[in-house]
N, C-alpha and C positions, 0 to 999 in steps of 0.2 A: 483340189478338193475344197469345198465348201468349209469356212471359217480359218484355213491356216495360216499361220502367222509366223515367218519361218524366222521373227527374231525372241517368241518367246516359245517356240516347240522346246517340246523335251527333248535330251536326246536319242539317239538311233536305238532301237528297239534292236537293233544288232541285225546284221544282214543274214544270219545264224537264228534268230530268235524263229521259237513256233507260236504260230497264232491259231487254235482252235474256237470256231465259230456256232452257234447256235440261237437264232435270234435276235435276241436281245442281250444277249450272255457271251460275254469270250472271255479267253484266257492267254496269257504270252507267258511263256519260257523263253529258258535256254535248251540247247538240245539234247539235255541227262534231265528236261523235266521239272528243274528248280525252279522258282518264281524270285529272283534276288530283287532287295528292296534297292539295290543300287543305280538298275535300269526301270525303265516306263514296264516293270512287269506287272502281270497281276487275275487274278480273277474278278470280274466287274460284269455283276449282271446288275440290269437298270440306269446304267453309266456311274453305279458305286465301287469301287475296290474293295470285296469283302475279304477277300487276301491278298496282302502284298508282299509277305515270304512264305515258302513253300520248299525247304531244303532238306536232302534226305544226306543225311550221313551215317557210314555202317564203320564200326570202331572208332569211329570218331576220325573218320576220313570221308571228303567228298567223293565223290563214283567221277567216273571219266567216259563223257560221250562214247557211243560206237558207230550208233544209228539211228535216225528217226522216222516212222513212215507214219504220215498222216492216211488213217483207211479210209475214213471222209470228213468231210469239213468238221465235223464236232469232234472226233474219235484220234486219237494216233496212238500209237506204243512209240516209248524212249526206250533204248537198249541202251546199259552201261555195263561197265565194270567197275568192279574196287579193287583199288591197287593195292598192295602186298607192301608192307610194312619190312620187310627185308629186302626191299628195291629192286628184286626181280620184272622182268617183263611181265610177266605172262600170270596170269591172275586164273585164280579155278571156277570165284564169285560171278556171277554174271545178274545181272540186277535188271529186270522188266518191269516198266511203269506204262500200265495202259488205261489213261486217261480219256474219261467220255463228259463236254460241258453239255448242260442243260440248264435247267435254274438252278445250279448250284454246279457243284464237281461230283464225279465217280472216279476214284482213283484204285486200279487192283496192282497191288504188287506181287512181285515176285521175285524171288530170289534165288537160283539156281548152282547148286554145289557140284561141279566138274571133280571135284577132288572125292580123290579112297579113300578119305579122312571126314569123320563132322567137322563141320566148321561152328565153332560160336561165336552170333552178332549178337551186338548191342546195335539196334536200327534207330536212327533218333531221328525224328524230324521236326525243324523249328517252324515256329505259326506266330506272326504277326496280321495283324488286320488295321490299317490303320482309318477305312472307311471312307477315303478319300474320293472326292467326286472327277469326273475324267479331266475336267477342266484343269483343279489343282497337278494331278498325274502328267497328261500332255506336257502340262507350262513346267513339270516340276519346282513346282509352289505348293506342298500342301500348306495351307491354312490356319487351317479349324482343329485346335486342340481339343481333341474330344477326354471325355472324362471315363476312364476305361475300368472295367471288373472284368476278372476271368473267374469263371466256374469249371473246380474238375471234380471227376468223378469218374472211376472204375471203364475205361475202354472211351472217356467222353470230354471234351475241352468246348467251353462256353465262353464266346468272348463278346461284353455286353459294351456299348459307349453311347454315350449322351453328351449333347453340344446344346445350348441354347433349344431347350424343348423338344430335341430329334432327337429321337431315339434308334437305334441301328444295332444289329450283331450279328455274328455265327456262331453258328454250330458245329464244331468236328466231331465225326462219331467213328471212332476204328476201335472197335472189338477187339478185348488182348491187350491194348494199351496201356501204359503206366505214364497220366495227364499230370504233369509240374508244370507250372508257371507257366513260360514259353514252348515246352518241347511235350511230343508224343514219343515215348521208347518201348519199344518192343525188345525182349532180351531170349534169343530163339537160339537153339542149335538145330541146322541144317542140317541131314541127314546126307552119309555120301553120294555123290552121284544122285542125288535128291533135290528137291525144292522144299519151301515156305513162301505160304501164301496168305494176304488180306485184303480184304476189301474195306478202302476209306472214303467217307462221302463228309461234303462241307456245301453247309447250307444255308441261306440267310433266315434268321430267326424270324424275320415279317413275313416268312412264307412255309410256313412248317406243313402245311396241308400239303403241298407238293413235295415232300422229300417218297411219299411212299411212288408216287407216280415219276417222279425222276429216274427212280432204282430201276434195274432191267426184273422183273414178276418172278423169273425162275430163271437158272441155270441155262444159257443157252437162248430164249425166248430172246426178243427184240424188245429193246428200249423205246420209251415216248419217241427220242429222237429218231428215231427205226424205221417206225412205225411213219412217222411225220412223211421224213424221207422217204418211202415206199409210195404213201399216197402222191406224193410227187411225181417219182419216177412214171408209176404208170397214168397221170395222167397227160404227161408231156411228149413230145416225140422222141423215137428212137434213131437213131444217125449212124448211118454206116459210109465211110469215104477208103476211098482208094488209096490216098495218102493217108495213113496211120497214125503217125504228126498233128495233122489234121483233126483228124476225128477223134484221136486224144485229148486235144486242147478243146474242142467242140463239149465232150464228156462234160471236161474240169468244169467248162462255162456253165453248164448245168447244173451242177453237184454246187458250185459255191453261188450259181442263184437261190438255190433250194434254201441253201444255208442260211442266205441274207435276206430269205423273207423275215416281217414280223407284223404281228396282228396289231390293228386298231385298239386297243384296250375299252374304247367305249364301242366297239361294235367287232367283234368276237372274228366273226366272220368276211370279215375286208381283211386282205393280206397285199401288203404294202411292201416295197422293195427297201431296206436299211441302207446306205450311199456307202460302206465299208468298214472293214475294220481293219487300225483297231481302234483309230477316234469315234469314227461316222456311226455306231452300229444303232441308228435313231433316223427318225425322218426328217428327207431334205426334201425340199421343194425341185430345186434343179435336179437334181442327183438323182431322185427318184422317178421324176419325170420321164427324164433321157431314158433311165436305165428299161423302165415300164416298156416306155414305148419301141425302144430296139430290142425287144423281147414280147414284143406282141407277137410273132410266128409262135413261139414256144409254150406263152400263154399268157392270154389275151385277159384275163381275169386280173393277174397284176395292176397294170395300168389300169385298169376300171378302178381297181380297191382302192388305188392312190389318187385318183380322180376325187372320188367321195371322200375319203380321210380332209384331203386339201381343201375341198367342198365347206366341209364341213367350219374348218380352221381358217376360213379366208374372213380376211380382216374387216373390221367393222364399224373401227371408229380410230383417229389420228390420236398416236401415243409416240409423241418425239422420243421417249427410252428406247422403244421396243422397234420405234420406225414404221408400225402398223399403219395402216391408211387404207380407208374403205373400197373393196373391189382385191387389197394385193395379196399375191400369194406369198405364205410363209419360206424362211429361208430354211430356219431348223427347227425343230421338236427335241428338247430335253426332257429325258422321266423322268429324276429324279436326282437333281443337281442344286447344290447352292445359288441360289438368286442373286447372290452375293457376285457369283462368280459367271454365270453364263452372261453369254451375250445379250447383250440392249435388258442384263438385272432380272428376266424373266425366264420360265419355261419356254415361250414361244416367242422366236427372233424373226423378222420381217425384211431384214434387211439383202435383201435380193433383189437384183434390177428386171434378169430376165426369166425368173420363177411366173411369173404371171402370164405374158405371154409364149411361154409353152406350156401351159396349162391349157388354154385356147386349140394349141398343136395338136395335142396331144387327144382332147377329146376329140377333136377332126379325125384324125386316126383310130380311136376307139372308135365312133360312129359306122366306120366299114366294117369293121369284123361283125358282124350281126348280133348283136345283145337289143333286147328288147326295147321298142323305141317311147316306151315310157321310162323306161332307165336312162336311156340318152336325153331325153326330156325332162327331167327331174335337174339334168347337168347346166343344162342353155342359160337358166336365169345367173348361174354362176361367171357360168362365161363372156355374160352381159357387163354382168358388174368388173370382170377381169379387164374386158375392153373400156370399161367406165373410166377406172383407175389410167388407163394407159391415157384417156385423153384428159382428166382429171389432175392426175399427180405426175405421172410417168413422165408427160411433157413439162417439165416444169415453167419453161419461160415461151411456151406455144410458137418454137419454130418448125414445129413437127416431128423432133427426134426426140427419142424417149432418154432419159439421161438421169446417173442416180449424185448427191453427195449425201455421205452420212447426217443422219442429222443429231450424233449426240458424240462424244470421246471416245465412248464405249463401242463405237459401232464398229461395222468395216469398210475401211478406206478404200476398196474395191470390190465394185457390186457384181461384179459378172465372175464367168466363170475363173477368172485368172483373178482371183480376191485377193492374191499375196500380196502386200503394202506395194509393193515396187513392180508388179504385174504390167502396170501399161506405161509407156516411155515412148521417148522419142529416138530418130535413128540415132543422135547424136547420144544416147543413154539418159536423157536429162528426163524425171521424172515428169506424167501430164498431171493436170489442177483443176479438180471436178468445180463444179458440173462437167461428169464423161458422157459422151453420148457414145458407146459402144456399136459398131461395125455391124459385128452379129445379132445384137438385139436388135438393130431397127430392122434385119432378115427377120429375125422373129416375130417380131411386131407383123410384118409383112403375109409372113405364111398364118399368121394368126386372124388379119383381119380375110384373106382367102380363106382360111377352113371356115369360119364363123358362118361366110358368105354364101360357101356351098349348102354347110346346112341349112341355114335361112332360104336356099331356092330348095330345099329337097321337102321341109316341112310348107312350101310356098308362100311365105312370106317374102314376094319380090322387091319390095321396096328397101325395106334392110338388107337385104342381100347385094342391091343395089348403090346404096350405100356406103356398104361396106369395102365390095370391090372399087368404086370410088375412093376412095381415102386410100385402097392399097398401091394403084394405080398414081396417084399423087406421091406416094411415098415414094416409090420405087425410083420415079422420076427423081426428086428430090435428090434420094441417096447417091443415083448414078452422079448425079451432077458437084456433089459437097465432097464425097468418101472417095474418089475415081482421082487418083495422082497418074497425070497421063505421062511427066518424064521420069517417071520409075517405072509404069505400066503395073501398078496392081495399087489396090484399095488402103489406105488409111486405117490403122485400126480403130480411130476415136476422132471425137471432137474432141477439142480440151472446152475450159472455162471460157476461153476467149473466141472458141467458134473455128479453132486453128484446125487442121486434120495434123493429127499424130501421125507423124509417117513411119513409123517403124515400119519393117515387114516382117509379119505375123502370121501365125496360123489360122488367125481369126476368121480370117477372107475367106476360106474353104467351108465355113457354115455360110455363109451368104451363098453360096454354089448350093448347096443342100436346099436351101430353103426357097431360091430361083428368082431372088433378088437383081440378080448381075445380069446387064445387058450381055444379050448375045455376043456382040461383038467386043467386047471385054472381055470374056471368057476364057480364051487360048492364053491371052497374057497372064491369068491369074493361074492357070495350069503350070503355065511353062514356067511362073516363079516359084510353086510351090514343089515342084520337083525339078530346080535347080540344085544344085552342090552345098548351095549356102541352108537351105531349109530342108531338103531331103538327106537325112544322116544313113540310109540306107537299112536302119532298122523302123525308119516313117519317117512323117513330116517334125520337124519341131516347130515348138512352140515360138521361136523367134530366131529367124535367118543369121549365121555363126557373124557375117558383117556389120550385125551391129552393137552401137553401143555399149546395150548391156547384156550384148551374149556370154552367157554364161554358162556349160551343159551340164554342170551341178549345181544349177540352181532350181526350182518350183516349177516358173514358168516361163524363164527367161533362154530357153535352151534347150529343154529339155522333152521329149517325146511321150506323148498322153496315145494310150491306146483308143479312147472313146474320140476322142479328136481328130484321129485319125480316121476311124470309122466314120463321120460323119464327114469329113474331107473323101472318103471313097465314094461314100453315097451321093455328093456335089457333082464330082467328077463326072460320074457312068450317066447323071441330070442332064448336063452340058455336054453328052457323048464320047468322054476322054478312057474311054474303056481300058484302052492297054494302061495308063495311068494308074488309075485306079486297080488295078490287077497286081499291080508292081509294088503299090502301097497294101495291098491286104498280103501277096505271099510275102514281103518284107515282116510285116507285123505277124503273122503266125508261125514265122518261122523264131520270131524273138520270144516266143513263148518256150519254145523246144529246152532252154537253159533250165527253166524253173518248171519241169514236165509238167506243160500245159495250161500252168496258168498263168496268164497275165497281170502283172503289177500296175496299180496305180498309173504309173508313169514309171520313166526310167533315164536316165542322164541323154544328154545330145551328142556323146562321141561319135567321130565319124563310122562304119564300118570297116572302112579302110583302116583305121589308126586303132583301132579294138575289135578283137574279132568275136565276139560275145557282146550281147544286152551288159553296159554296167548298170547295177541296179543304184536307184534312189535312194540314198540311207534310209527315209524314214516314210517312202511310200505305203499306204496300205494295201493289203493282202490279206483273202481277198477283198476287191470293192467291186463293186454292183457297176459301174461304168464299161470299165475293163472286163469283167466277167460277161457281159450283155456285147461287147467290140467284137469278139468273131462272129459270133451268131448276123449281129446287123454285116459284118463284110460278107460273107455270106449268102444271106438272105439278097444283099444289094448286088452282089454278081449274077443274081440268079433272075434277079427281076422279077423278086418274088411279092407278088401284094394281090390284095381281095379287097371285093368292093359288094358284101353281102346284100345290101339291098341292089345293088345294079344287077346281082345275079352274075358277079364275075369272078376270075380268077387269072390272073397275066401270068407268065412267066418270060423270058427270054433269058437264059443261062448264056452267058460268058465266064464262065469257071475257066483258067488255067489249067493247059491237061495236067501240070504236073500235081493237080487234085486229086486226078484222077477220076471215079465213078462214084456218084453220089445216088445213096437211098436214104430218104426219110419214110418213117411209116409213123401213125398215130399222131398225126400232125394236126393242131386242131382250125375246121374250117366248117363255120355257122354251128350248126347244131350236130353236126356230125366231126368225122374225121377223114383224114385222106391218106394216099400213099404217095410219093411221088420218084418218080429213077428220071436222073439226066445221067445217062449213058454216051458219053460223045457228044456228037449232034443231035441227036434224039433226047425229047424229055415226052415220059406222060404221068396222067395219073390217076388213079383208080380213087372207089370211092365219095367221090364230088358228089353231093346231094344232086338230085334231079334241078335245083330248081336256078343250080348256079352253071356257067358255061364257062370254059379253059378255053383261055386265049393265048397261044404263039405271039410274043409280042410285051412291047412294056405297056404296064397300064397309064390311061390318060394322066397326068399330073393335077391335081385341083385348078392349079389356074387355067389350064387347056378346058375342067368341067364347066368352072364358072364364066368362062369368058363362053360356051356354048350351050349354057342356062340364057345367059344374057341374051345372046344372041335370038336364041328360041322366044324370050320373050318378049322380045321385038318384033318378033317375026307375029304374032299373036297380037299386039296392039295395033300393029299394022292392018291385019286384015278386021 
């Protein structure tokens, strides 16, 4: 994940901890519900901690976990008890805490008397707010001693702070409260066999106008977030599979994309994918990208909004702090964080090697799904200057590979996706010394100067498109010839400083499959390593083969299993024809979701399966994140050889699903200006629906380089005559 740094992370949010999500807003517990200041817990909407304790005690004892169901991503109930003060087992109290985030908390309690007897509580709950930004929280560093006042008042606790000109609070409001200092107490007798019930909402004071639209209107009705949720649901498709497992974990992927949308704030209407929570819940260039574009089937507006957001935000002038440089795309977006403390000093962090060209990707891919081709048009000049930057800065000492080093203390020591300090290494574990020239981003750079190129022959601009396949064409070369370690048989993850090829063996290599970088004839060897014994842990590929160096399966990236990584290693695969491969890496990986019903983590340690027969999870992975959530959908979508190509007027399928999938129905799936249905039932696939103007084709669709090497062709063939 983007920005981690696994020697000043906080620690483990607890492998127990609940993370309820809502935009820009979440919340971590424990599993009775408490937010202790002890762990990375907290409510933080905007990337502030507007609470950072949050504990309920009745007689002046803590409640004891039972159960937790999260109903969906923003909403769960805690079930507790409270233990009996004469050390019996078995308690009458039963304590319900059903928590909904939004821009702020809704918390309804209850408390329920099993007993023939009233019971009287004294309910206390203590409230700290220390306003801390996610930065300080992660690294567990708060900072900034703010200057604090509490306001109470009859059922109401106001807690105000000011730092050097910022000003910051909340608002607790529970009706019936008796508000001192630190605590809210409510002093009730339960009736027998009876309950007591309240409802408490906590809100940031710079947003008071939304506490009435946070609240659910009436009894029963649906909340904002409900309501959000619903326009969601119906306009995505519905998935029905044979495997149950399956179409469980498909669900989940749904419900915590939903979750992790967030809107543009200067344009209302752009809905943007959040890279995860509980750091990420902000925009990433990488992160957002990937996750967009492997959730184009599900909806295709994402990736357009994130296109335009990043549009908008692409850099414009060289700021060594920020690592900005005209043409690049952004690494992350902070709302509302100390400057002090974000990366490269500012709101907006640049420092990302292959953010830029998959932004190039990615609008290539948007262009098929049929969105209006003044909207695609408005994109191109972006795209221009993305490719500007690549030959501009990207290359820095013009041997053709794009390659990043920090340019300030503050920044990060690795630009690609494996940015952990210690991310890229050699077999022997001895760390590489940027200038890196990364593996996969020169794939990227690749499919970026091909997608460019198609569009350039599609708006018929043949010369640039000319051009452009040119340079990719040179690249390709290039790379086979520098990255290709032919007595190991598989690719180099890097150049170092000195031009050396990093030999580890990495997962890296399976994106250059993706992107169709890899000669043909290299291709079997890069399969057959990536689903050797040493890199396939039998729940996917890891992230670095267990014989080297610095194999580690509890570390970030040095060991350990990425769900999206792995997806994009399935999709290389079924590229270069490795079908049962790839099949073996998707049912491996949705079968690792079944632990944590159905949704996928971040990442998850590199034990073997052999030697662990369960996913062990990641201390401190997020859940959910946008990678992982968007990972079945693309393995999926990639078995099914599913893709559209709306102005060619097409629609490909060739399904390779594993029966033990079983039967697959999607309905309300969106395709151009319409919708479709589609059943692969066995050998059979159809599908209903298709606009008049598009044709279903049996078959995988052409690849860009297969269109643009057959633009090219045609255009020859037309100078000629």
């Amino acid at each position: 994940m983007a920005g981690w740094n696994a020697d000043t992370a906080a620690g483990p949010t607890g492998s127990e901890a609940v993370t309820l999500v809502e935009g820009s807003s979440f919340c971590i517990s424990l599993p009775t519900g408490d937010i202790h200041p002890d762990h990375p817990h907290g409510l933080f909407v905007l990337d502030t901690r507007i609470l950072s304790s949050w504990d309920l005690a009745i007689n002046g004892r803590a409640v004891e976990a039972l159960t937790t169901e999260t109903k969906e991503p923003y909403r769960a109930l805690f079930v507790s008890r409270v233990p009996r003060s004469d050390g019996y087992a078995d308690s009458s109290l039963v304590v319900e805490r059903l928590r909904e985030v939004g821009t702020g908390l809704l918390e309804e309690v209850t408390i329920r008397n099993y007993s023939l007897d009233p019971a009287q509580c004294a309910v206390c709950l203590s409230v700290e707010a220390d306003f801390a930004d996610l930065f300080e929280v992660k690294e567990a560093r708060p900072r900034r001693r703010w200057h604090e006042i509490r306001e109470s008042s009859p059922g109401s606790l106001a807690i105000r702070a000011s730092w050097e000109g910022i000003h910051k609070g909340v608002i607790i409001n529970a009706p019936g409260a008796d508000a001192k200092g630190r605590t809210l107490t409510y002093r009730i007798i339960v009736p027998p066999q009876g309950y007591w019930k309240t409802v408490i909402t906590i809100m940031p004071t710079d947003e008071p106008s939304t506490t009435a639209s946070f609240m659910h209107p009436e009894e029963g009705l649906p909340s904002p977030q409900d309501r959000r949720r619903r326009e969601w649901v119906d306009k995505i498709p519905t998935v029905h599979v044979g495997n149950k497992s399956i179409e469980r974990t498909l669900k989940r992927s749904y419900d915590d994309l939903g979750a992790l949308r967030i809107e543009d704030p200067a344009h209302p209407e752009r809905v943007v994918v959040a890279a995860g929570a509980p750091w990420f819940m902000t925009l990433f260039g990488r992160d957002s990208l990937l996750a967009s574009q492997m959730a184009l089937p599900v909806d295709p507006s994402l990736a357009l909004g994130t296109l335009q957001t990043l549009a908008d935000r692409q850099g414009k002038t060289v700021d060594p702090l920020t690592e900005e440089e005209p043409g690049k795309i952004l690494h992350e977006v902070r709302l509302d964080v100390s400057s002090a403390l974000s990366l490269g000093g500012k709101s907006t962090y640049f420092g990302s090697i292959d953010a830029t060209p998959l932004f190039v990707i990615v609008l290539g891919a948007v262009s098929r799904w049929g969105f209006a081709a003044d909207t695609i048009q408005a994109l191109l000049p972006h795209a221009d200057r993305a490719l500007s930057w690549i030959r501009d800065y990207g290359d820095k000492d013009g041997d053709g590979f794009v390659e990043y080093e920090r340019l300030n203390e503050r920044g990060l020591i690795n630009q690609g996706w494996k940015d952990s300090w210690d991310g890229i290494n050699f077999a022997d574990g001895s760390l590489a010394e940027p200038p890196i020239a990364l593996c996969e981003v020169q794939a990227y750079v690749y499919a970026a100067y091909i997608a460019r190129a198609w569009m350039a022959y599609e708006a018929g601009d043949v010369s640039l498109a000319a051009e452009l396949t040119e340079r990719a064409e040179r690249l390709k070369q290039q790379f086979n010839e520098r990255f290709w370690l032919p007595e190991r048989g598989y690719y180099a993850i890097a150049l170092d400083s000195k031009k050396r090829p990093v030999d580890a063996c990495a997962s890296n290599m399976g994106h250059c499959l993706w992107c169709g970088i890899v000669d043909t004839d290299k291709a079997p060897f890069v399969a057959e390593r990536l689903m050797s014994p040493e890199m396939f842990s039998g729940w996917g590929v890891r992230t670095l083969a267990s014989n080297m160096g610095a194999y580690n399966p509890v570390s970030y990236h040095n060991g350990s299993v990425w769900p999206h990584d792995n997806a994009i290693i399935a999709a290389g695969l079924i590229r270069y024809g490795f079908v049962a491969e790839a099949q073996q890496i998707a049912t491996a990986l949705l079968e690792a979701a079944e632990p944590s019903f159905g949704r996928l983590p971040e990442l998850f340690c590199g034990f073997s399966r052999k030697q662990v027969g369960k996913p062990v999870p990641y201390p401190t992975a997020c859940s959910p994140q946008a990678w992982a959530a968007t990972s079945p959908i693309h393995l999926i979508t990639s078995l099914m050889g599913y893709s559209a190509h709306v102005s060619l007027g097409s629609l490909w399928m060739d399904p390779a699903l594993p029966k033990s999938f079983g039967d697959l129905h999607i309905a309300n799936a969106p395709m151009g200006q319409g919708r479709i249905t589609i059943d692969v039932i066995g050998d059979s696939t159809t599908v209903r629906g298709l606009p008049e103007s598009m044709t279903f084709h049996r078959g995988h669709r052409p690849w860009m380089t297969d269109l643009v090497e057959h633009a090219q062709a045609h255009s020859k063939e037309r100078q000629d005559d």
